[in-house]
C-alpha positions in Angstrom: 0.0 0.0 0.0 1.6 3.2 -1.2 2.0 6.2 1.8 -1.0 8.2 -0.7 -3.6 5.8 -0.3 -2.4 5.1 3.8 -3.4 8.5 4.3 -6.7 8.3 2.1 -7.6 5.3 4.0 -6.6 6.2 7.7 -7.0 10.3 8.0 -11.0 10.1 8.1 -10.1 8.1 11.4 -8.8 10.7 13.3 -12.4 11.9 14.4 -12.9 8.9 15.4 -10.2 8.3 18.0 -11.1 11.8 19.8 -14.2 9.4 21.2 -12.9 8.7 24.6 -15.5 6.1 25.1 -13.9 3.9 22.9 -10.5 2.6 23.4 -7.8 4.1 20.7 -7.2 0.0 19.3 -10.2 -0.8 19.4 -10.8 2.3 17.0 -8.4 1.4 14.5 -9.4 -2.3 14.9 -12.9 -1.5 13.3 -12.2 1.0 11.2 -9.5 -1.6 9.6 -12.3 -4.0 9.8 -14.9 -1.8 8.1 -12.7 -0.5 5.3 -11.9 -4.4 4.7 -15.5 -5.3 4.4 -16.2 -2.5 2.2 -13.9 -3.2 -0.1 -11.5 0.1 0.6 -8.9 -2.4 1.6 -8.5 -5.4 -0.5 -7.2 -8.7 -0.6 -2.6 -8.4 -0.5 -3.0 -4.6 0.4 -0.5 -4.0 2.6 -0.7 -1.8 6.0 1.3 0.5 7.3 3.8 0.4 10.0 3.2 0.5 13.4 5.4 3.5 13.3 4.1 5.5 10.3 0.6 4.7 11.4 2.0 6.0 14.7 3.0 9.3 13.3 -0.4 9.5 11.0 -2.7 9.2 13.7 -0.9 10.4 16.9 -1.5 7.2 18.6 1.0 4.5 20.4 2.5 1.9 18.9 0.8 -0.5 21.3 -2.6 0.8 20.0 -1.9 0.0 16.9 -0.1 -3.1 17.6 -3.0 -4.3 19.9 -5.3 -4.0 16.6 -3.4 -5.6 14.3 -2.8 -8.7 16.8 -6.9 -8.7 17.0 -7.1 -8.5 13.5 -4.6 -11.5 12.9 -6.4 -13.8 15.5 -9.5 -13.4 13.5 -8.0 -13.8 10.1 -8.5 -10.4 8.5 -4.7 -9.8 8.3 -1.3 -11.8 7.9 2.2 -11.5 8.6 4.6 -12.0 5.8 8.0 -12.4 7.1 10.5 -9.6 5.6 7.4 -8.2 3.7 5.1 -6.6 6.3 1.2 -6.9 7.0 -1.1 -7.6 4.9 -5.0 -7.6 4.1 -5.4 -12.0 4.7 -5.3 -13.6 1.0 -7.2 -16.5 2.5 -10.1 -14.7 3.3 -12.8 -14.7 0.9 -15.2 -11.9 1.7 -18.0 -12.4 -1.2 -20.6 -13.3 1.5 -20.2 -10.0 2.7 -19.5 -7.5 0.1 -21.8 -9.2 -2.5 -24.1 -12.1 -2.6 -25.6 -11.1 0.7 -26.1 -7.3 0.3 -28.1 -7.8 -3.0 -30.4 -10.0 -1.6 -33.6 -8.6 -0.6 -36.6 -10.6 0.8 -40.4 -10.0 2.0 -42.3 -11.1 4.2 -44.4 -13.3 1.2 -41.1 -14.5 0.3 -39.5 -15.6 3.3 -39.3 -19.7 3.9 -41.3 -20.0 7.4 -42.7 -23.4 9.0 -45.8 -24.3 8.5 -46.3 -23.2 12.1 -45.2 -20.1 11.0 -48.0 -20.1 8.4 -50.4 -20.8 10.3 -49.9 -17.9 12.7 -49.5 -15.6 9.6 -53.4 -16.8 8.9 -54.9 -16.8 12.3 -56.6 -14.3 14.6 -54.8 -13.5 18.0 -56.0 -16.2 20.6 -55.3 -15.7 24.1 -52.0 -16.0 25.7 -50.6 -19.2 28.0 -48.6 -18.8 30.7 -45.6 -20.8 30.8 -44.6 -22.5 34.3 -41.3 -21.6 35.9 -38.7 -24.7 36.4 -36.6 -24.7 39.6 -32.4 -25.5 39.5 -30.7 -27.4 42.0 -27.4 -25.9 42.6 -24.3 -27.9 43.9 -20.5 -27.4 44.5 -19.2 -27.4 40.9 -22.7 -27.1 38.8 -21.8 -25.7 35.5 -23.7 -22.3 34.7 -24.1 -20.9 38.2 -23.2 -17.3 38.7 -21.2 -16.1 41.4 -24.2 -14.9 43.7 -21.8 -14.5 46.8 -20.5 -11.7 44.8 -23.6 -10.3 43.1 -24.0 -6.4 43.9 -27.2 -6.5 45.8 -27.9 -3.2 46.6 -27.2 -1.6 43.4 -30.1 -4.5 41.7 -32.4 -3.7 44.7 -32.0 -0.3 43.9 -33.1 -0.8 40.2 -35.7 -3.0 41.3 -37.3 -0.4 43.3 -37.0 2.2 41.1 -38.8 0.2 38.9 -41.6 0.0 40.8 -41.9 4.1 41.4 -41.8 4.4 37.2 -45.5 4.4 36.3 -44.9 3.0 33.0 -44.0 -0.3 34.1 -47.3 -1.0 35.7 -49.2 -0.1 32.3 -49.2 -2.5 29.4 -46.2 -2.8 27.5 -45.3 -3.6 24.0 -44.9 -7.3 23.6 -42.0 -7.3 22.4 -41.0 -6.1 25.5 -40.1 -3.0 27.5 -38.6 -0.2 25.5 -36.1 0.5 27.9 -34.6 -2.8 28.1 -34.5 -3.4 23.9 -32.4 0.2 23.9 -29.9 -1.2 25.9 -29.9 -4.2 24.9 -29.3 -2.6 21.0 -26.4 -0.4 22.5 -24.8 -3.1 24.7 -24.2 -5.7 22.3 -23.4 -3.4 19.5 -20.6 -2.1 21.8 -19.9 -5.4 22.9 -20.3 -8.2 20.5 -20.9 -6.4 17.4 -24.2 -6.8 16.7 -26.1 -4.2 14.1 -30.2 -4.2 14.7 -32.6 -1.4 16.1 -34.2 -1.5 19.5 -37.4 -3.0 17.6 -35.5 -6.0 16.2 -35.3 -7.3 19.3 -37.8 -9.4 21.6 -37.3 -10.2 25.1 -38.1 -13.8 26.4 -38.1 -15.8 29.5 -34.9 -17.1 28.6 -32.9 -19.0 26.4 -34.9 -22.0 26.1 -37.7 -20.0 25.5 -36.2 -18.3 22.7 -35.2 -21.0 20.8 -38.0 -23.3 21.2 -40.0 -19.3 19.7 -37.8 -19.3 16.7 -37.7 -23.6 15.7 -41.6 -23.1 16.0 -41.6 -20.5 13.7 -39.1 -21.6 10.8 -38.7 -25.2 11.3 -41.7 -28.0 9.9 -42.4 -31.6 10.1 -39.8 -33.2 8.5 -37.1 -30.7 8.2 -33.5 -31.4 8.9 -31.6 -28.5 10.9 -28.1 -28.8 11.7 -26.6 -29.1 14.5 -23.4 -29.5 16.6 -22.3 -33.2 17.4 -22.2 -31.6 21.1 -24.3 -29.3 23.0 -27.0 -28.2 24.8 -30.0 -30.8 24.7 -33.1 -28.3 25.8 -33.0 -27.6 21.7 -33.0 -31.2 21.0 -36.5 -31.6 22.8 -37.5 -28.6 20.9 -37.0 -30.5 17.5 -38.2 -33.5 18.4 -41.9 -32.0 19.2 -41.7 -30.1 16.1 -40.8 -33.7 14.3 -37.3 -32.5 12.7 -34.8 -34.4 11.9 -31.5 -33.4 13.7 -28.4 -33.9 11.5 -25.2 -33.3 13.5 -21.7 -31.5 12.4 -18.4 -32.6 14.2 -17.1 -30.1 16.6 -13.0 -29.4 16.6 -10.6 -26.4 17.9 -11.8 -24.2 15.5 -15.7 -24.6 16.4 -18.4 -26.6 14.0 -16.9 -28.3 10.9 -18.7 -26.9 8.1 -18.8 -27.6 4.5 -21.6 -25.7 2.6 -21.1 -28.1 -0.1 -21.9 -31.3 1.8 -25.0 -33.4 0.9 -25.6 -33.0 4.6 -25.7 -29.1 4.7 -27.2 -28.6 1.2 -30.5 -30.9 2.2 -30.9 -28.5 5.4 -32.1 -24.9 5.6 -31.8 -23.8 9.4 -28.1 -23.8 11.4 -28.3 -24.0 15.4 -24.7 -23.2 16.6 -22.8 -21.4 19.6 -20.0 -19.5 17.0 -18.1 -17.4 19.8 -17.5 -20.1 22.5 -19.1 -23.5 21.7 -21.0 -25.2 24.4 -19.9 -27.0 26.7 -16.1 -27.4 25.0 -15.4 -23.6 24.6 -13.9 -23.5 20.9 -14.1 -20.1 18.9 -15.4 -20.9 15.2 -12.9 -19.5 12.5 -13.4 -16.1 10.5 -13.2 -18.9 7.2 -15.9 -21.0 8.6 -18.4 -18.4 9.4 -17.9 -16.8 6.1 -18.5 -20.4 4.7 -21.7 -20.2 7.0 -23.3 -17.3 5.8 -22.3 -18.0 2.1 -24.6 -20.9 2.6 -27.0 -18.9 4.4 -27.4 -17.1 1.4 -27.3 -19.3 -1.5 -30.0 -21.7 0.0 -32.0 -18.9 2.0 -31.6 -20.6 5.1 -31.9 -19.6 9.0 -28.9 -19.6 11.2 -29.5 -19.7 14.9 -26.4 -17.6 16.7 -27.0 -19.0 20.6 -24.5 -16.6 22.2 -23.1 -18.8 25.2 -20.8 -17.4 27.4 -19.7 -14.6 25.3 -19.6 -12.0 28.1 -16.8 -14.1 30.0 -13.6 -14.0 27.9 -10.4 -13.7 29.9 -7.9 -12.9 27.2 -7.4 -10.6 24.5 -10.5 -9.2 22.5 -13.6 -11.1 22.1 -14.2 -12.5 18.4 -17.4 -10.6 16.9 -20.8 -12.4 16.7 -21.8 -14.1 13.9 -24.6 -11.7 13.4 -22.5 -8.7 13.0 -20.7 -10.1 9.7 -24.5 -11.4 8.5 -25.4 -8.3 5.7 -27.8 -10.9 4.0 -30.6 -11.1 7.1 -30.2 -14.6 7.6 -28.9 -14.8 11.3 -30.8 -14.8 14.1 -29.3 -13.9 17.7 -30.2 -15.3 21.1 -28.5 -14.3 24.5 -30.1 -14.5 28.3 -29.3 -12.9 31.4 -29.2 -16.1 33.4 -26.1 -16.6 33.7 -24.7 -12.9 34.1 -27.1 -12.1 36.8 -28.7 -14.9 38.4 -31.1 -18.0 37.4 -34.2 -16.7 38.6 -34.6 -13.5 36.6 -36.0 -15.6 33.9 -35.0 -12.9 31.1 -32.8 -13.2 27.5 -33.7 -11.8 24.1 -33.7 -12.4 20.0 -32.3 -10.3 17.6 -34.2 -10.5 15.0 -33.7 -9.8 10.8 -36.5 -7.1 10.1 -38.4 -8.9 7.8 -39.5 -11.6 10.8 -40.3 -9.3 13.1 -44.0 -9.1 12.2 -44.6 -13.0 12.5 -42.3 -13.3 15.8 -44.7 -10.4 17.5 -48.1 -11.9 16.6 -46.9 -15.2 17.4 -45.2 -13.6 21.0 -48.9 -12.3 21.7 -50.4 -16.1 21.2 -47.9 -17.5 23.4 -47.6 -15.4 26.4 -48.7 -11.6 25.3 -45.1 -10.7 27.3 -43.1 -10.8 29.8 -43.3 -9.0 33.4 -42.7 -5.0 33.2 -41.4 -4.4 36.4 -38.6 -7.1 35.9 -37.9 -5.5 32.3 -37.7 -1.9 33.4 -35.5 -3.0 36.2 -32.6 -4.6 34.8 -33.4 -1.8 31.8 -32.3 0.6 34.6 -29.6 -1.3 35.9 -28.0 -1.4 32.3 -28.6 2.4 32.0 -26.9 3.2 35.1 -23.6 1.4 33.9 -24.0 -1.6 36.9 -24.5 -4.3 34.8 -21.1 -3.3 32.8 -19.2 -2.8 36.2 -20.5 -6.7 37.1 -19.2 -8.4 34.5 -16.1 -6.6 34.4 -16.1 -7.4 38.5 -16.8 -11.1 37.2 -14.6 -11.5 34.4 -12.1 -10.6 37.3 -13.3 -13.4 39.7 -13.9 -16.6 37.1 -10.3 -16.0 35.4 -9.3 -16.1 39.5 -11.4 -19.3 40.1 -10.8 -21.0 36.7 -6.8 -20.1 37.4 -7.0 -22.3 41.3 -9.1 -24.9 39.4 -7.3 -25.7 36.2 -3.5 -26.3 37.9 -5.4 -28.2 40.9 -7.0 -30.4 38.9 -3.8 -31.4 37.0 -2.2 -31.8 39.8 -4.5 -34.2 42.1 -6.4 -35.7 39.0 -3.5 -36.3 36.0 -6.0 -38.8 34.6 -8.1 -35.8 33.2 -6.8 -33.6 30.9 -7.9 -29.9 30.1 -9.6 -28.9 27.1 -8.2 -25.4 26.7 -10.5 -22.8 27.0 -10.3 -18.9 27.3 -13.2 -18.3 29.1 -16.8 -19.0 30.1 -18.1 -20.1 33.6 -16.7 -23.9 33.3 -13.5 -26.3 32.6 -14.1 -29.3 30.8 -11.6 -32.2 31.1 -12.1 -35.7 29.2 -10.4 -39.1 30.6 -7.6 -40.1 28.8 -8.7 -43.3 29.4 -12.2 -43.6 28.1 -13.4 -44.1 31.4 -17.4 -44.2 32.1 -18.1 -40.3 33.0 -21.9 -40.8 33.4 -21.0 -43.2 36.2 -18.5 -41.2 37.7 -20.5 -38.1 37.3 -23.6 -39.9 39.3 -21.7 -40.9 42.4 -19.7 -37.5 42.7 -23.2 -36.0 42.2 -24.7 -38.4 45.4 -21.9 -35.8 47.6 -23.0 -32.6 46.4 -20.2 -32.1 43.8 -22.9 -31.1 41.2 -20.8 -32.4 37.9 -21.9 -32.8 34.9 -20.4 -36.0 32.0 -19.2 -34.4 29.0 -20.3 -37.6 27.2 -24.4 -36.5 28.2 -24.0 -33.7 25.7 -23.4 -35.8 22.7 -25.7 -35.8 20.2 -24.6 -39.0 18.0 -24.6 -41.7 20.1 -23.4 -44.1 16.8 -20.2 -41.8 16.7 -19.2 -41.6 20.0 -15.5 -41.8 20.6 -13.0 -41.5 24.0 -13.0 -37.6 23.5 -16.2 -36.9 24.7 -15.3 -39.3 27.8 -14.9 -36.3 30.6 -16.4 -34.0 33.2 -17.5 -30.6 33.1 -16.9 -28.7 36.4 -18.2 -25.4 36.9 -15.9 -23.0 38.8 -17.7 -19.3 38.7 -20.3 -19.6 41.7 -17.7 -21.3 43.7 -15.5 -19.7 46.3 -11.8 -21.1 46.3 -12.3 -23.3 49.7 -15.1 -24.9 48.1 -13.1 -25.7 44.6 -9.6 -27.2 46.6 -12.2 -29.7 48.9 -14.3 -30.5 45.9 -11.2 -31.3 44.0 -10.1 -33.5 46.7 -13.1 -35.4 47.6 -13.5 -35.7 43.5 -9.7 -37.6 43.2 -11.2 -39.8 45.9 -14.0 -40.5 44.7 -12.7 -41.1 41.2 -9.6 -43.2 42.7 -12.2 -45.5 44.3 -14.6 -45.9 41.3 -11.0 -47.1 39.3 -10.6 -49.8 42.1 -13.7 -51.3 41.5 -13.9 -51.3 37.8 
């Protein structure tokens, strides 16, 4: 790249950085990122120095350094020894700079279940109330906040404020309460990347409640969805009412092995998948493989199902972008909850929905529940707004890379039979025996004192494919204090030494 067209590319920038809510890398990291996309920078172009970008922009080196490492984890850039950096040759960006943005659908054209159908043709009946399900909690239960170190009196304060605000004892939108959706539209466009409007989104009782919303709505009788070999089973009940046919994908280190062109992928239209920290083995999928994703997404005008898990808890470096954020074609649709950032109970999460959906996901909201509770809504809306929930995960990122660092060496060290599945983040450590041995057995008599863990094997979707890898525990460290995780790591090894003995 000539010193001319640096300065073309990077000067518009310097507005940019004078933003001191943003971070100066971070800055440069999407303006690099955006330019890329857009076609300004293309594929071999090569960047400037740290030093002459330096200079240019009236940054540090480490700034810019900081970006371009982000940028080479995710593939956008590459190194060439002697040569510089350079705009990635590998990466082949059609999904977003062509095939997707020409695409425009309707709502007549869209390929809904017949579910979805059906709602389209029906009046509003009324709404049915969904009963809550209670947890059990135990010493290393995966998904369990740290609620010794919740901030109480900042949520009590929202809460009550909540109920002084008038509006939130009125009827509300069922798509939820305004409040909430604006943050929720600022936070994870700050955060993860994601592009929508405040009325994209629909807030949910959770999780489970948003997928089994969305597989009702575009999934029929008959229709394969893919899936990861491993991974959460509440969507698996979901497509087995409906009558799908599941249709698994292997799952290695760099997240969900896709190949658009596969028989297996091109006789599916709808993608369920955990792209930014794959449940429960914690693998980030590769820039190459979501582009592959959303190429497909495209070409067959299918549905892919981004379940965010765990996203708010990385420990290292930058967070890769969702899924949704690279998505120019209005195929992707987003889930997240709040279960696991604030506590079980509050029974709230969301969808981010493409625009053209949002008309059949509302009237089908009002048949199924007509909403969720105001008061709950406007309070954690108000909790968000006052910058609380930000300082709490920060706070908590803090604590689970603390817990996960005393749990990780300690089980090495006492249990050498299990070995750790690298992971750079999330609420849990998963660990597989090198031997094969029969987790579901171990799991249930470590359960019988309390120790809450869960077999890795459970989570397997293919039981015809099974192999020794998916032989393992997964222990959750975040609502555990560090007493807790050295005796439950000692009563494990026993427990685990004796079930050897006897086998």
């Amino acid at each position: 790249m000539s010193t001319k067209l640096s300065n073309d590319t990077f000067i518009p920038l310097k507005s940019n950085l004078l933003d001191k809510s943003t971070s100066k890398y971070e800055a440069l990291y999407g303006h690099i990122k955006e330019a890329i996309f857009n076609g300004r920078l293309k594929t071999n172009d090569k960047l400037p120095s740290s030093r002459y970008l330096s200079k240019l922009l009236g940054i540090s080196r480490n700034s810019i350094l900081t970006a371009y490492e982000l940028l080479l984890s995710e593939g956008f850039i590459e190194s060439r020894q002697g040569s510089g950096t350079f705009v990635a040759d590998a990466v082949d960006l059609k999904p977003l700079l062509g095939s997707g943005t020409n695409i425009r659908f309707t709502s007549s054209s869209i390929h809904v279940s017949k579910i979805g159908q059906r709602v389209n043709a029906t009046d509003l009946l009324s709404p049915v109330k969904a009963v809550p399900l209670e947890r059990k909690e135990s010493v290393f239960l995966p998904a369990q906040p740290a609620m010794d170190c919740f901030p109480y009196k900042e949520w009590q304060s929202a809460v009550t404020k909540s109920l002084r605000n008038p509006s939130a004892f009125s009827e509300q939108p069922v798509m939820g309460v305004c409040l909430l959706r604006e943050q929720i539209q600022e936070f994870l466009l700050i955060t993860r990347g994601v592009r929508c409007h405040a009325d994209d989104i629909m807030i949910t009782s959770g999780s489970q409640q948003a997928l089994s919303i969305v597989l009702n709505l575009l999934v029929s009788d008959g229709d394969n969805v893919l899936l990861e070999d491993i991974g959460f089973k509440g969507i698996d009940a979901v497509l087995s009412s409906l009558g799908a046919v599941q249709m698994t994908l292997t799952v290695d280190e760099q997240g969900i092995c896709f190949d658009k062109l596969s028989e297996v992928c091109q006789q599916a239209k709808t993608l369920v998948l955990t792209p930014s920290r794959s449940f429960p083995l914690g693998h980030t999928l590769s820039l190459q493989r979501r582009l592959s994703i959303l190429e497909w997404a495209y070409e067959t005008q299918g549905w892919v199902i981004e379940d965010d898990y765990d996203s708010e808890f990385i420990f290292s470096g930058h967070s890769i972008a969702s899924l949704q954020g690279l998505d120019s074609g209005g195929r992707v649709i987003y889930t997240g909850t709040y279960s696991r950032t604030m506590f079980p109970g509050i029974r709230l999460g969301y969808i981010v929905l493409p625009p053209v959906l949002v008309p059949l996901f509302n009237k089908f909201k009002r048949i199924v529940d007509g909403g969720i509770s105001a008061q709950q809504q406007v309070a954690m809306g108000l909790f968000m707004q006052s910058g609380a929930y930000s300082r709490h995960l920060r706070r908590m990122r803090k604590l689970y890379k603390k817990r996960k660092a005393i749990l990780d060496p300690l089980m090495q060290q006492m249990l050498p039979m299990l070995s750790l599945i690298p992971s750079e983040g999330g609420m849990h450590s998963v660990y597989h025996f090198q031997g094969g041995q029969d987790d579901v057995a171990i799991a249930r008599e470590a359960n019988q004192y309390g120790l809450g863990v869960r077999p890795l094997s459970s989570y397997q979707r293919n039981d015809v494919t099974k192999h020794a890898s998916y032989s393992g525990l997964i222990i959750g460290y975040a609502g555990t204090t560090e007493e807790h995780i050295q005796k439950g790591v000692i009563k494990l090894r026993h427990i685990i030494d004796d079930f050897c003995k006897k086998s």
